[in-house]
C-alpha positions, 0 to 999 in steps of 0.5 A, spaced: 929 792 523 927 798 527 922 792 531 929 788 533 932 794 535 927 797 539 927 788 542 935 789 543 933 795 548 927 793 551 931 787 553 935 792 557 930 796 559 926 789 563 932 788 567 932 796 568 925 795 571 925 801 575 921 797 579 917 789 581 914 786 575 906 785 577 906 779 580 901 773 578 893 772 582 894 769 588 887 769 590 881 774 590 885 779 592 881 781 598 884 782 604 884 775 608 880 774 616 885 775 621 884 772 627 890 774 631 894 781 630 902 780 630 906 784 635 913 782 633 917 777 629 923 773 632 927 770 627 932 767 629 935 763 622 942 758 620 942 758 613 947 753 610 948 756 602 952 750 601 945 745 602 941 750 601 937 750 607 935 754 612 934 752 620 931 756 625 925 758 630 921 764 630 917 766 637 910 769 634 908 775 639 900 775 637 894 777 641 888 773 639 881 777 636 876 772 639 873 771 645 874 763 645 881 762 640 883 754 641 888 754 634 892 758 630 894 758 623 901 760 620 902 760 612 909 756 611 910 752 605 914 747 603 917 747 611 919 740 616 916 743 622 920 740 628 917 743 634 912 749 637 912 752 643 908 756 647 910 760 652 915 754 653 910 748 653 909 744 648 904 745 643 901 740 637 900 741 630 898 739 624 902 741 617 898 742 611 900 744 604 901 751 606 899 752 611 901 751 620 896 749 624 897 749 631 893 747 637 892 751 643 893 748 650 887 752 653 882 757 651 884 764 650 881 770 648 883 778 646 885 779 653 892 774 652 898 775 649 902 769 646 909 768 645 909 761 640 915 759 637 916 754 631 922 750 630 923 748 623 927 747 617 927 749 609 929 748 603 925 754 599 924 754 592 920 762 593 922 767 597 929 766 599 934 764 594 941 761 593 946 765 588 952 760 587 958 760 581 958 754 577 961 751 571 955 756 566 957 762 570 964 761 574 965 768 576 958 769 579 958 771 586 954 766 592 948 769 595 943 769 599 936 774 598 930 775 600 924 777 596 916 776 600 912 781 595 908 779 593 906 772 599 912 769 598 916 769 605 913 764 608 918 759 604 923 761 609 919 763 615 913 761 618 909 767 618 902 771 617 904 772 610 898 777 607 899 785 607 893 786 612 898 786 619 904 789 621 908 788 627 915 789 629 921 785 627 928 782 629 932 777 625 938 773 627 942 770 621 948 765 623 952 764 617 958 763 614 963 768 616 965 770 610 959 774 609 955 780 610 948 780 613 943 785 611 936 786 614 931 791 616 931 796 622 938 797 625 944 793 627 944 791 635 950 787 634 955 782 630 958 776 635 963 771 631 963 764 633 971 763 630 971 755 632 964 753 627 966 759 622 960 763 622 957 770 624 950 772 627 948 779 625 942 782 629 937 787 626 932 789 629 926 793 627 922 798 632 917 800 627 911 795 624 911 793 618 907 787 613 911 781 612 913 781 605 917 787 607 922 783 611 928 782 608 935 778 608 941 779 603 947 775 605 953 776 601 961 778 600 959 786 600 963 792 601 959 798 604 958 804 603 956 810 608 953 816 607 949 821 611 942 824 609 941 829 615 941 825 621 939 818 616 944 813 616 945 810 609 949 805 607 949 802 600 952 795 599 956 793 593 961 789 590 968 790 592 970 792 585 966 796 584 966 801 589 968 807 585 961 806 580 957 805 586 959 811 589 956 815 583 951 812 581 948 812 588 950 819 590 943 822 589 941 818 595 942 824 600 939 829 595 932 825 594 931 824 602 931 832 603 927 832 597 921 828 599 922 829 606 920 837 604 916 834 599 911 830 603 913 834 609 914 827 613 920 825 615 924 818 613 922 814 619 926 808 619 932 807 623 938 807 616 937 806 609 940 801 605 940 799 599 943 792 596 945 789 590 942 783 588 945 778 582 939 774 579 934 779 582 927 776 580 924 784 579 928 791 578 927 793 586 924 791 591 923 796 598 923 793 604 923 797 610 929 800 610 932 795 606 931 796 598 933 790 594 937 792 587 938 789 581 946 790 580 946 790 573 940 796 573 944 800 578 951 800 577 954 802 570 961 804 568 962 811 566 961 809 559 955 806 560 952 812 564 952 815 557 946 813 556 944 809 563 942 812 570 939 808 576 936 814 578 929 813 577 930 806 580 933 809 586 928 813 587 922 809 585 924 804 591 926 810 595 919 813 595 916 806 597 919 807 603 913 812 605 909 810 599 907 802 601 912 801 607 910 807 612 902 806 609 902 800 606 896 798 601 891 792 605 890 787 599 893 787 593 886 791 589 889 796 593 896 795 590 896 802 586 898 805 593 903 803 593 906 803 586 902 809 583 905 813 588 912 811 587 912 812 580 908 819 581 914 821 586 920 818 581 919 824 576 917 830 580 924 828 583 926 828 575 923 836 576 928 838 581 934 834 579 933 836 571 928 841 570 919 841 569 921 838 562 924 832 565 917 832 568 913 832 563 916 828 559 916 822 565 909 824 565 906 823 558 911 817 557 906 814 564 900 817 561 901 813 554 904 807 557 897 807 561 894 807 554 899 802 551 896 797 557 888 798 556 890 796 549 894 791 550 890 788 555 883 790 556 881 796 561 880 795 567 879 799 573 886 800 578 882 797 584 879 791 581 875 786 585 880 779 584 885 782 580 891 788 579 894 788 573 901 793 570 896 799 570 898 800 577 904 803 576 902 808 570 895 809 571 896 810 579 901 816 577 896 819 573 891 819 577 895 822 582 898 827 577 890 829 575 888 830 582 894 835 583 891 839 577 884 839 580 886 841 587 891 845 585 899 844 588 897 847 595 890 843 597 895 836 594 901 837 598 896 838 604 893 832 603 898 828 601 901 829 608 895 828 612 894 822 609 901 819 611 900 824 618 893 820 619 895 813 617 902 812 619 905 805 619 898 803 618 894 798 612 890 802 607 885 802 602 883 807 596 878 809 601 882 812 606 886 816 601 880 819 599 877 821 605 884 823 608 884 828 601 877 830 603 877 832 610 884 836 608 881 839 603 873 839 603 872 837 597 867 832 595 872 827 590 867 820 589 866 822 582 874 823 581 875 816 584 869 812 581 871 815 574 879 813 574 880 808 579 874 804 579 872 804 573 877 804 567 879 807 560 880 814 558 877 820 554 878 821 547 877 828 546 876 828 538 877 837 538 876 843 533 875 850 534 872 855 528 875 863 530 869 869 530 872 874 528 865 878 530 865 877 537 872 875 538 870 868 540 873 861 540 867 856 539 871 849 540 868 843 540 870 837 544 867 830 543 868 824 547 869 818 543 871 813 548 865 807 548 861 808 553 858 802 557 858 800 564 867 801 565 867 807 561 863 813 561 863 820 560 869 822 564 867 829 568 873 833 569 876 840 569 881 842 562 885 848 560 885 851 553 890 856 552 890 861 546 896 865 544 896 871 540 901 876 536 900 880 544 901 873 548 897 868 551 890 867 555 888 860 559 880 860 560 878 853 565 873 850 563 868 843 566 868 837 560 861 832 563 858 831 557 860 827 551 858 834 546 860 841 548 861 846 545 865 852 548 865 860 547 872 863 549 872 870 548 880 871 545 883 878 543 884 876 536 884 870 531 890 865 535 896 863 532 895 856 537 890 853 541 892 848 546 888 843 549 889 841 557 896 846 558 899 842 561 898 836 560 895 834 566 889 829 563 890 822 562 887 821 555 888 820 547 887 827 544 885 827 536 885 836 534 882 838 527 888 843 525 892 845 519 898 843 518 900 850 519 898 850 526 901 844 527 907 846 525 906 853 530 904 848 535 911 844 533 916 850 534 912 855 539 909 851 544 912 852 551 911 845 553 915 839 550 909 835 550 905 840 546 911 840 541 912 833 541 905 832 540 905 836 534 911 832 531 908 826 531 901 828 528 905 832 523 908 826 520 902 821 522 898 818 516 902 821 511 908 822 506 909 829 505 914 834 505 911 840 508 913 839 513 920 837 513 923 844 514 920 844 520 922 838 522 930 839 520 929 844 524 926 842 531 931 835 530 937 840 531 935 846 535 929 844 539 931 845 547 929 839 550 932 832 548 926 828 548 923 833 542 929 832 537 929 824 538 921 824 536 923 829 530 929 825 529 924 819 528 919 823 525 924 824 519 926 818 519 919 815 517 919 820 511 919 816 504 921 821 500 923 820 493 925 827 491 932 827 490 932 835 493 928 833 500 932 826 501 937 830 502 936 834 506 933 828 510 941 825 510 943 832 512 939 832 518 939 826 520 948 826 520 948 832 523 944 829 528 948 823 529 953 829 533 947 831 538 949 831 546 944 827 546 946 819 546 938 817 545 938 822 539 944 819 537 942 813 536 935 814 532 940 819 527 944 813 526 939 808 526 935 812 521 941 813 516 940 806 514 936 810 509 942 812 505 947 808 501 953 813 500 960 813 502 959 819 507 954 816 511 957 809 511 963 814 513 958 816 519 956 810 521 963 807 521 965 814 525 960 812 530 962 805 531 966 809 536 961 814 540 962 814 546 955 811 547 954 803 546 947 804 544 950 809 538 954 803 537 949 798 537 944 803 532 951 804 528 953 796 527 944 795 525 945 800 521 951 798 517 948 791 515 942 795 511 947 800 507 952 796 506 952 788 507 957 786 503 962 790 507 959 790 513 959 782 516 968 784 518 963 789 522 959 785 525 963 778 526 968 783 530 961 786 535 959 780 535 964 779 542 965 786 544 963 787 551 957 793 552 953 794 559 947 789 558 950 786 551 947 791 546 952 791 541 953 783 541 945 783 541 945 788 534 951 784 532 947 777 532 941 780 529 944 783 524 948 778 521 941 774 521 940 779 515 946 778 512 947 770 513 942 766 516 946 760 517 951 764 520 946 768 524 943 760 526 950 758 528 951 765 532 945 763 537 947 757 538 952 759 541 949 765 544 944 762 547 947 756 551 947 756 558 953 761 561 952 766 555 950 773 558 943 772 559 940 779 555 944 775 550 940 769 551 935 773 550 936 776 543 939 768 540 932 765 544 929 771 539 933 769 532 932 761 533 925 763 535 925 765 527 927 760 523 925 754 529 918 752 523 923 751 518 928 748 522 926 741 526 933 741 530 931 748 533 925 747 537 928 741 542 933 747 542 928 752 545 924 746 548 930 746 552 931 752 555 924 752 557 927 748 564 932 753 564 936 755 571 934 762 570 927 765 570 927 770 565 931 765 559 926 760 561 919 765 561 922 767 555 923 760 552 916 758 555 912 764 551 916 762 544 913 755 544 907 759 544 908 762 538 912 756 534 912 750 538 908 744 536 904 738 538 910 735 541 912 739 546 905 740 549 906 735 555 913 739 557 908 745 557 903 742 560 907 739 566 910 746 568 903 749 567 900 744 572 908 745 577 906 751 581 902 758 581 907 763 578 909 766 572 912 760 569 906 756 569 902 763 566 905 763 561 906 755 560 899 755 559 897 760 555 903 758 550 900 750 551 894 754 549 896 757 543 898 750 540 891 747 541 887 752 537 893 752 532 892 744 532 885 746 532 885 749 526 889 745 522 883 739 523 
């Protein structure tokens, strides 16, 4: 059940993406030829969201790089060209798939600017999206939003729609007049026509910026303002939620001076913006000055800010402001500038709102999430020829993080400001990065950059120390145990090792650049504890050969919530003890940081103890820690007190079907079922509507009355996973059918289904479930998406047609 439960909040968890998912290969990912350089963008757009059309023209302002140009080509897709222009006479064209082709007048050259208009029509299936009520969803607000990251603009806007060119922009939108536009740069003006029923919003956008990062979003918005410094900032909101909104973006100001001092480069753009989006296809997306949120990832009642916040989101977009709008990669191998700065920014912005263990824990999540990636996927270097993969994000921090260790906090911050400095509103590659820290800092960084971000994977430091009580030394041993073959090698790098005595501690820096060292490290006197990287700095898997006694040291006197969690989870790893169970019980009540007690909580909780004195000590523990301060911690105790069936536990998670948190209550209905199933089904009929912030109590409340009753459980997702359900919801009755589709033939044309479904993410999900339970007869309907169009549908269509083949296979 622990796998469901953590399935119910990692649908949650997806919607809250703190930033875009990686978007599918395109093509190779090297930066395209450029045969003209843009200047400025007039867009000057009419968009019907009954039709769902957009009409307009956009005037191209370019200089030409040949000496003899006689055509230009513009991405647009999908599009009715009407009519080009250049400098008002009229040109020929030709329309290609994806592409506009137009033919010059004349010859001209790199001394000439050109101004060429297309007017054209468009009714997109990428890039600008319509939002509209219906009978599903009667309530929903209408819409109208962009999304260009990764190409996917020039759906709606003929455009050189590659990150390589950065120019000026302004956007004209004529729209219904009950609407709010919103666009990049600053508002010029807003004229009303009262006779057609529209309004013409005009931005305008001074500073270059690629062409994915324009933005439009139109809807029914209240609008918030607020000031950072001389900063204009206005957050766009539903008018009913004004009051959350409010809260929940009021850190903004605070973020900007933070990373203004931190960068040490001012915001540049003219306002800050920030909107909320229904049915965003990503977490957020940071157009210049202009960032897109998923409304449900942002905006949280005060109940549900008991165990949300949109802080990391908001500040993870906020930092691409600098980091992939300011300086923006040049091709999408490069990606982790963009991303891996982001993500780096948003804990060390975690470090001064909440502390330096807020910090490290961000940090070491970033650092095991990198791991998780090369398990789940295969090593692969950051910058990669022909791809980019998720390890963009967590990897990239990491490399950043471990670069800051290398050249300490002064050389790093100097650095990074003299790469922003240098190459402000400019395209970048990973190699202007490491010559901007080089002649910041004067260090020779290639075999830095070669090992972490043109190679791949990570060291395994296989470690053990014997103490000499002769000499006073400390001879630890340090093994790499990674495979070594031409992506991975020795990884060369720098490492505290921390000793602490009875009269305090010693950190000797040590050089690691071969797979067998042994260093001797004088030590006063025999340690209590030794640690390996203080700080935690590397990006690494660690396997330390200790006693459990010094684990147990390690667990309750090591300064560093890393250290202690660590500690945790090796004591509890592999084995069925009770040794270390008092140290446990005390670190899951007493330890400072939240995020230690949770992995002690967890660590109890896997304990299986027969002995009756122990197991209740465990049911002791874990009641007290169902009343932590800690919503997170809560949540773990109660899940785990599904281990005991006695009255005061079913009294417990009876209590805690009223915490003030939803995911305590979600654990508390899952927690029920095992303890008490003939009891529980009034529980959880009863939860199975309850309203919660991202539906995690109905979503227990279904998977749990599948323990209980399947043919209750069936009927329950049925009913859940119809079109004008909650779509998390849809999520979790996607999942429960999914289990029993093999046994039940009425539920595979079910799942078939929703494999067309209106909404992205309950389709994607439906086509990736096929994969797993489908049969030969819904082949042709995955073959069909797979062959539609390069994106994440068709991905994943394939791979799920696939998996039948080879099952089909099998069989024969």
């Amino acid at each position: 059940m622990r796998t469901l439960c953590c399935y119910l909040f990692l649908l949650v968890a997806f919607a809250s993406s703190r930033a875009q998912s990686v978007f599918p290969v395109q093509d190779r990912g090297e930066a395209r030829d450029r045969t003209f350089d843009i200047l400025h963008y007039t867009i000057d757009v009419r968009i019907d969201d009954v039709k769902k059309e957009v009409t307009g023209r956009v005037t191209t302002t370019l200089v030409p790089f040949p000496a003899e140009c006689r055509s230009i080509e513009f991405d647009a897709e999908q599009m009715e060209i009407h009519r080009v222009k250049l400098q008002g006479r009229d040109l020929s064209y030709e329309v290609h798939p994806k592409t506009l082709t137009i033919r010059l007048d004349r010859t001209y050259s790199f001394h000439d600017t050109l101004h060429i208009s297309v007017e054209y029509s468009a009714r997109p299936t990428r890039g600008l999206y319509f939002v509209q009520p219906d009978s599903g969803y009667p309530t929903k607000p209408w819409q109208i939003w962009s999304q260009g990251e990764d190409m996917d603009n020039h759906f709606w806007f003929p455009c050189y729609d590659f990150p390589n060119d950065r120019a000026t922009t302004e956007v004209f939108a004529t729209v219904r007049s009950m609407y709010t536009v919103l666009s990049n740069g600053r508002l010029v003006s807003i004229k009303e026509d009262k006779g057609a029923g529209t309004k013409t919003f005009h931005w305008k956008e001074e500073r270059p910026h690629v062409s994915y990062l324009v933005m439009v979003a139109i809807g029914e918005y209240s609008i918030i303002h607020d000031r950072a410094g001389k900063v204009p900032l206005e957050y766009y909101v539903y008018p009913n939620q004004i009051d959350d909104a409010r809260v929940c973006f009021s850190k903004t100001p605070d973020m900007i001076k933070f990373f203004n001092e931190k960068i040490g480069f001012p915001y540049p753009w003219e306002k800050y913006a920030q909107v909320l989006i229904k049915d965003f296809v990503v977490g957020g997306m940071e157009n210049s000055s202009a960032t897109s949120l998923a409304d449900e990832a942002t905006v949280y009642d005060a109940r549900a800010r008991v165990d949300e916040s949109p802080t990391s989101l908001i500040a993870h977009e906020l930092a691409h402001q600098w980091w992939g709008d300011i300086v923006t990669c040049e091709d999408w191998r490069h990606l982790w500038l963009n991303e891996g700065f982001a993500t780096y920014f948003d804990p060390l912005y975690h470090e001064h709102l909440l502390g330096r263990d807020e910090f490290d824990y961000r940090m070491y999540t970033n650092q095991q999430t990198g791991i998780g990636v090369d398990r789940r996927l295969g090593r692969k270097p950051i910058v990669s020829v022909g791809s980019y993969g998720e390890n963009v994000y967590s990897r990239g921090a990491s490399v950043l993080h471990m670069l800051r260790f290398i050249l300490g906090d002064q050389l790093f911050w100097k650095a990074i400001n003299h790469y922003i400095t240098k190459y402000q509103f400019q395209c970048v590659e990973t190699n202007d990065l490491k010559l901007a820290i080089e002649e910041a800092t004067g260090q020779n960084l290639y075999w830095f950059f070669n090992q972490w971000v043109y190679k791949a994977g990570y060291p395994i430091f296989n470690v053990s120390y014997v103490w000499n009580d002769t000499t006073h030394c400390v001879a630890l041993r340090v093994n790499q145990a990674q495979a070594i073959d031409s992506l991975t090698g020795v990884f060369r790098t720098p490492v505290d090792i921390e000793f602490t005595t009875a009269a305090g501690s010693i950190t000797h820096r040590v050089i690691l650049n071969s797979n067998d060292t042994t260093l001797v490290l004088s030590c006063p006197a025999k340690p209590t504890l030794v640690i390996f990287d203080k700080g935690n700095w590397l990006l690494k898997e660690l396997r330390f050969a200790k006693p459990d006694h010094e684990w147990i040291v390690q667990a309750t006197q090591a300064a560093s919530p890393i250290d202690r969690l660590r500690a945790v989870q090796t004591l509890i790893a592999g084995q069925d003890t009770i040794a270390p169970l008092s140290a446990l019980a005390r670190i899951a009540i007493r330890d400072s940081f939240w995020a230690v007690r949770q992995e002690a909580v967890n660590a109890i909780g896997k304990l299986r103890i027969t002995d009756a004195s122990p197991r209740e000590q465990i049911r002791r523990v874990l009641l007290d820690a169902a009343r932590d301060p800690t919503s997170s911690v809560r949540a773990a105790a109660v899940s785990h007190l599904s281990l005991f069936h006695d009255t005061d536990v079913i009294a417990a998670l009876h209590t805690a079907l009223s915490d003030s948190s939803y995911r305590v209550v979600a654990a508390a209905v899952t927690a029920l079922s095992k303890v008490d199933s003939a009891g529980a089904l009034p529980v959880i009929t009863s939860h199975l509507n309850m309203p919660s912030h991202g539906n995690v109590i109905e979503a227990a409340a279904l998977t749990s009355l599948e323990r209980i009753d399947s043919t209750r459980a069936i009927s329950a997702a049925l009913e859940k996973v119809r079109y004008g359900q909650p779509n998390f919801l849809r999520f979790t009755a996607v999942h429960v059918l999914a289990k029993y589709a093999k046994r039940r033939t009425d539920l595979l044309p079910v799942l078939a289904s929703l494999a067309t479904d209106k909404n992205s993410r309950v389709q994607h999900s439906a086509v990736n479930t096929l994969g797993d339970v489908g049969d030969a007869s819904v082949l042709p309907l995955l073959d069909e998406l797979a062959g539609k169009q390069t994106n994440r549908i068709a991905a994943a269509a394939k791979e799920s047609a696939g998996k039948i083949r080879a099952r089909l296979e099998t069989k024969q």
